[in-house]
C-alpha positions, 0 to 999 in steps of 0.5 A: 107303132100305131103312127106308123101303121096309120101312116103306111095304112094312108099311103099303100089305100089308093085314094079316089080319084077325082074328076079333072075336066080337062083330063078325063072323060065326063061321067055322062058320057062314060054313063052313056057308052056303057049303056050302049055297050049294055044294050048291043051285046042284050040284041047280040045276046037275045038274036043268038037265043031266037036263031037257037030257037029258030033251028029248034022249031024249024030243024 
């Protein structure tokens, strides 16, 4: 009984994938574009916060 489970246990977990350098995109460059998404959407966050404060003090 605990076999069973044991082995139902290992083949329903899914296991981590391993990088394949043919196959998949590199872990830096994957590290790069999302610091790259991080930052254009803290410029779009932080321009859509000076136009609120800038119709605040000017409307």
């Amino acid at each position: 009984m605990a076999e069973a489970q044991k082995r139902l246990s290992q083949t329903t977990l899914k296991r981590r994938q391993r990088f394949h350098p043919k196959r998949d995109v590199r872990p830096a460059v994957l590290a790069k574009a999302n610091r790259l998404v991080i930052s254009i959407a803290a410029f779009i966050g932080l321009s859509f916060l000076a136009v609120l404060i800038l119709q605040a003090v000017l409307g």
